[in-house]
C-alpha positions in Angstrom: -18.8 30.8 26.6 -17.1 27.6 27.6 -18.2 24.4 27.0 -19.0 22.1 30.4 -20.2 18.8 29.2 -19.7 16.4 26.5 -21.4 14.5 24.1 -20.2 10.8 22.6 -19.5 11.3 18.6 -21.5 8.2 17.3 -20.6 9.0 13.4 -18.9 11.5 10.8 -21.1 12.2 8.1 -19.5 13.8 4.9 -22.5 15.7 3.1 -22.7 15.1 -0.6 -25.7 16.8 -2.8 -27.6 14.0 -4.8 -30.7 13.0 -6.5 -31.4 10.4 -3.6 -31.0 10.8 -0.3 -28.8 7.3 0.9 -26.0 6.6 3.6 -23.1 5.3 2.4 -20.4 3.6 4.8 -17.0 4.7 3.9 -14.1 2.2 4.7 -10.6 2.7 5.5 -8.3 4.2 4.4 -10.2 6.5 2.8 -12.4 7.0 6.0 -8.5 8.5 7.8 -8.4 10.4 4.5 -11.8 12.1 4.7 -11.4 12.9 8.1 -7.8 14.3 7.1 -8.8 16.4 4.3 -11.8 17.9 6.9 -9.1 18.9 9.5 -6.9 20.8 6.9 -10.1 22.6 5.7 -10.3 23.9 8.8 -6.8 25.3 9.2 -6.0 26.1 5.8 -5.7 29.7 6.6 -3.3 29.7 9.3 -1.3 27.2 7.3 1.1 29.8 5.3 1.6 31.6 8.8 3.4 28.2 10.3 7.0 27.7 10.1 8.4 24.8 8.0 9.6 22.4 10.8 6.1 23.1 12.6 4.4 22.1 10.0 5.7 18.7 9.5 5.4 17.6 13.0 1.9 19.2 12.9 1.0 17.3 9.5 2.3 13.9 11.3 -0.2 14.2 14.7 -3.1 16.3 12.3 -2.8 12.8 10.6 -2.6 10.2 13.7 -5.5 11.8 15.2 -7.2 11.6 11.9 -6.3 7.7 12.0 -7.2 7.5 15.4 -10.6 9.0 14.9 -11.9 7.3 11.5 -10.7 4.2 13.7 -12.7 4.3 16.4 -15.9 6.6 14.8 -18.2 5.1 11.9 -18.1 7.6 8.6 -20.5 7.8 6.0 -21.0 9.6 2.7 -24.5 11.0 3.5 -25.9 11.5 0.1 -29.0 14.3 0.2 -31.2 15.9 -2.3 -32.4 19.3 -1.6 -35.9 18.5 -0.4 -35.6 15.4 1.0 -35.4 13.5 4.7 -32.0 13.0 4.9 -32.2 12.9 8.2 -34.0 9.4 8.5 -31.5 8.2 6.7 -29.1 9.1 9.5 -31.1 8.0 11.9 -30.8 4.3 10.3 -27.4 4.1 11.0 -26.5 5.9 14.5 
């Protein structure tokens, strides 16, 4: 299935279990880093399989586009209890 249309990315939310459900903004730099760390969890496993000189010019645009990204999109910490409405929480913010 391919994908015909696409959506505008009003925020990145980085889920974190709590006692209260809150948005918190997250400023830079630690918004690039966030989005950063989220990119390598997603090819973590085909990282061992890449060959040294790849990976450093991989590692250098993974992280301008990481930059580039927490730039231009709004992230939050979205802070969620197990029961709760976390989701009006987001809806304050986007």
């Amino acid at each position: 299935m391919a994908l015909s249309h696409s959506v505008p990315l009003k925020a990145i939310f980085f889920l974190e279990q709590s006692d209260v459900d809150e948005v918190v903004p997250i400023k830079n730099p630690q918004r690039s880093q966030k989005v950063f760390d989220s990119f390598k969890q997603v090819w973590e496993s085909f990282w061992p399989k890449i060959e040294v000189d790849d990976k450093k010019r991989m590692v250098h645009k993974i992280f301008n586009n990481a930059f580039d990204i927490a730039v231009k999109v709004p992230c939050y910490k979205l802070k969620a209890t197990l029961h709760g409405e976390f989701w009006k929480e987001i809806e304050k913010v986007i």
